[in-house]
Each structure stands twice: as C-alpha cells, then as structure tokens.
C-alpha positions as CSV (number, residue, x, y, z in Angstrom):
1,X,-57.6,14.2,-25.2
2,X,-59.0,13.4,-28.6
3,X,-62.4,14.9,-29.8
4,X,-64.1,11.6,-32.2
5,X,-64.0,8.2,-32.2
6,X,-65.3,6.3,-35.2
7,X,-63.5,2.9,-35.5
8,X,-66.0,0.1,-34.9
9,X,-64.5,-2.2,-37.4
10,X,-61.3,-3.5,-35.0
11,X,-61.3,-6.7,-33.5
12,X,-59.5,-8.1,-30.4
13,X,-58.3,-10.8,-32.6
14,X,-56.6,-7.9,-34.8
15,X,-54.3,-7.5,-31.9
16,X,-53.2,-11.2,-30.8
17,X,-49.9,-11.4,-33.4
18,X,-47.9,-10.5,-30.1
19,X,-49.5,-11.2,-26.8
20,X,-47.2,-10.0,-23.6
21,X,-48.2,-13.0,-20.7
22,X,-46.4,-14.0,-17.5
23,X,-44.3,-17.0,-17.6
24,X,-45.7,-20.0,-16.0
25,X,-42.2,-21.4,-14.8
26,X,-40.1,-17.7,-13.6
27,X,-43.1,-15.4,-14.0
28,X,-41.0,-13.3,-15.7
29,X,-43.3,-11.2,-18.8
30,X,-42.4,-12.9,-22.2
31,X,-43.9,-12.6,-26.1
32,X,-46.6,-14.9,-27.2
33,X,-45.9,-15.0,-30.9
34,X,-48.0,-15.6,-34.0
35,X,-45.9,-18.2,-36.4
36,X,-47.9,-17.9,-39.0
37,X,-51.4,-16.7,-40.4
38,X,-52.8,-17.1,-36.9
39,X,-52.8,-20.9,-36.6
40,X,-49.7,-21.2,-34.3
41,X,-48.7,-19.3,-31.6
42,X,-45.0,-19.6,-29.5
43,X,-43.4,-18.5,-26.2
44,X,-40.0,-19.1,-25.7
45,X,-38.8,-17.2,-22.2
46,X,-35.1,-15.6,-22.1
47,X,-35.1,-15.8,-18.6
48,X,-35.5,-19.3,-18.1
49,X,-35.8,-21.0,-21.3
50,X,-39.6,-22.5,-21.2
51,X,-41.0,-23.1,-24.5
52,X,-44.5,-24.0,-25.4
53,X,-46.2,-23.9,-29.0
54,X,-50.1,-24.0,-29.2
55,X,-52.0,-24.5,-32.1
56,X,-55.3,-22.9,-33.0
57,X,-56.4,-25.8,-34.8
58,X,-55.6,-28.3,-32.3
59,X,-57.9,-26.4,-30.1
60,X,-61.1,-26.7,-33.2
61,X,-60.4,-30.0,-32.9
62,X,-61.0,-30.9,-29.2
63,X,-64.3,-32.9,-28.6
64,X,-65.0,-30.9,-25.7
65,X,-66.5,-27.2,-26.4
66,X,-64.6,-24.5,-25.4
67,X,-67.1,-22.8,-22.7
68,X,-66.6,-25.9,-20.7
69,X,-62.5,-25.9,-21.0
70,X,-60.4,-25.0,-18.0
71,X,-59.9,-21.5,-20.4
72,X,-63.1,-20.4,-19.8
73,X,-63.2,-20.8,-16.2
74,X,-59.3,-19.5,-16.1
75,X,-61.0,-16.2,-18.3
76,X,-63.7,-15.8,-15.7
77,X,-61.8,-15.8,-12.5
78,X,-59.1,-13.4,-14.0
79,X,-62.0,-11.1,-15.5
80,X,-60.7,-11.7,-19.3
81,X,-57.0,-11.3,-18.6
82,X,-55.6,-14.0,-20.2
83,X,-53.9,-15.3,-23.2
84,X,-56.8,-16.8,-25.6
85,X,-54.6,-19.6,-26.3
86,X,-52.2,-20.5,-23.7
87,X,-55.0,-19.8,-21.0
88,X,-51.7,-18.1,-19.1
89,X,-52.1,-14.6,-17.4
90,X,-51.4,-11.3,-19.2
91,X,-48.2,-9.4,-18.1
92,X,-50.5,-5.8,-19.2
93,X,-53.2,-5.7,-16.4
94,X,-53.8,-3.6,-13.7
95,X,-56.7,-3.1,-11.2
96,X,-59.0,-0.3,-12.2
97,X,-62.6,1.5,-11.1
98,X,-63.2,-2.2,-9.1
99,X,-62.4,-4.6,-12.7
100,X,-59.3,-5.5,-14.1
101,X,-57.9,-3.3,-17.1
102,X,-55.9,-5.3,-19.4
103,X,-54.4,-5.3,-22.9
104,X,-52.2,-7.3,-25.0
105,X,-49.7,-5.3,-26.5
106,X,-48.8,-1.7,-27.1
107,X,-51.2,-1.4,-30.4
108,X,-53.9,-2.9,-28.3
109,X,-52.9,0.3,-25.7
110,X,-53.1,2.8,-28.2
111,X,-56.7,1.8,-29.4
112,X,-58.3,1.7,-26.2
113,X,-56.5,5.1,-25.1
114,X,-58.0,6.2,-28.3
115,X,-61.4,4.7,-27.3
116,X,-61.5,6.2,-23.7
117,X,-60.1,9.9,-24.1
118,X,-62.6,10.5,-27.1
119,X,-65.6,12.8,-26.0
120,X,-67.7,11.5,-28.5
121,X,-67.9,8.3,-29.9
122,X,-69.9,8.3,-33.4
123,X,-71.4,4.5,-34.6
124,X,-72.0,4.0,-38.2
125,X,-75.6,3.9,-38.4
126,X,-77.8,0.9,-36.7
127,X,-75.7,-1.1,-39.1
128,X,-72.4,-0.9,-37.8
129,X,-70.0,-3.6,-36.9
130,X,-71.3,-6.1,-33.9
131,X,-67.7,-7.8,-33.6
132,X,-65.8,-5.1,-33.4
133,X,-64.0,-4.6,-29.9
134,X,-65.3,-1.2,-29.2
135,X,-68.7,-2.5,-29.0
136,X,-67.9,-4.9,-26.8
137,X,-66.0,-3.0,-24.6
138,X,-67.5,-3.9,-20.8
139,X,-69.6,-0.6,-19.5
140,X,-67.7,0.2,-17.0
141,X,-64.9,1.1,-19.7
142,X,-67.6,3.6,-21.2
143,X,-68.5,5.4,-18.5
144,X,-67.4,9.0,-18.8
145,X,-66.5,8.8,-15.1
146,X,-64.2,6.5,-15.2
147,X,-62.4,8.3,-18.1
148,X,-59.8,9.4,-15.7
149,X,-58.9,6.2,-13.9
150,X,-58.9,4.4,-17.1
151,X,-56.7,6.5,-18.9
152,X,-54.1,6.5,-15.4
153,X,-54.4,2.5,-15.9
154,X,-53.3,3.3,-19.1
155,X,-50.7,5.4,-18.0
156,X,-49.6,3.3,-16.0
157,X,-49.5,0.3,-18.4
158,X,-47.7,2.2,-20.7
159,X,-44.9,2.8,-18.4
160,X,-44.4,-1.1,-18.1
161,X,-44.0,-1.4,-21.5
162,X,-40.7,1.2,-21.6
C-alpha cells in the first residue's frame, strides 16, 4: 500500500485517449480511440467489424443541451459507466461496496489504485484543483472502509485487462 497521495491536478478527460467499451453489435470489449487532439474518437471491433466515428464537435453543436440527451440518462442508470461519447457501456466495471467501480483504461487503473491504497491524502492548500478527478471521486470511493473492496475491484479489473 502506498503512504501519500498528492496529485489533485488529473482529470478524467486526461485518460479518455483509449476508452475500453462493450460492442453494441457482439458485445465483445473493443478500443475507443482518440484520432486526433481529442475531437474524434473511433471504434472499429475485430470481432465483428462494427465501426463508428463520433465527433466531439458535432456533439457542441447539437441544439439540445447535453443534461437532457439520452447520454445523460444512459450515465445515470449505469452509475457513470459509460463511454462520454459513444454513450456505450464500459468493458472495465465491476459491482463494488453497493456502486459500480469503473475505469477506462489501465492508466485510469493505476491512478485510482494510487488514490485508494494511500493512507493519507495531502490537498494543496484551500486552493487546490476543483476539476481534478480525485476531488470528485464519489464518497463512497473515500471511505477508508471500503479501501479493501475497492482495491479487490481493482484487482479484479486488472486481471481483465491481462
């Protein structure tokens, strides 16, 4: 287990270059891909050859917000476990302490590993970053006594990734 956490500056965004969701055709897992400088995003399954490209500024220009989409209903019923722009399930989720523990991708993993086995968790004064994704974390991530199940939900989401 590691002793200090100080990195408050990481975003979720940080970690959606490769995204690992379920295909909506086999439901086979497959690699949602960033293009290019986080505009475009592709899957393309081996399995059964579905394809789909989406387009994060196709999505800025939708009249309708995004809070009333089918994603953010989608994000509610699968408690945050899906692809931010596909709006398809994530292959890396598993049930844990009553929520649903999910990541996108093993560098995603590794920081929230990092996150939960830390014993103490310094902030950078009052002024420390709001957007980072440790902040945000949901409470029940931060609760020392979940520590263990989190980090076998970890374990355990590791081992699908080898």
């Amino acid at each position: 287990m590691g002793f200090r956490f100080r990195d408050y500056t990481t975003c979720l965004s940080e970690f959606e270059s490769t995204i690992w969701v379920l295909c909506p055709r086999c439901q086979h897992p497959v690699l949602s891909r960033c293009l290019d400088e986080r505009l475009t995003w592709r899957i393309a399954c081996p399995h059964c050859s579905y394809t789909r490209t989406a387009s994060r500024a196709a999505k800025r220009q939708q009249p309708m917000p995004w809070w009333k989409g089918t994603w953010w209903t989608a994000y509610r019923q699968s408690g945050g476990a899906i692809d931010p722009l596909f709006g398809l399930p994530l292959w890396l989720q598993v049930p844990c302490c009553g929520q649903v523990l999910w990541v996108y991708n093993a560098a995603h993993l590794d920081f929230l590993e990092t996150y939960v086995s830390a014993m103490i968790r310094e902030r950078q004064g009052s002024k420390g970053n709001h957007h980072g994704i440790a902040v945000r974390l949901p409470r029940w991530m931060k609760l020392a006594h979940h520590r263990t199940a989190i980090l076998k939900g970890i374990q355990q989401l590791r081992e699908r990734l080898h």
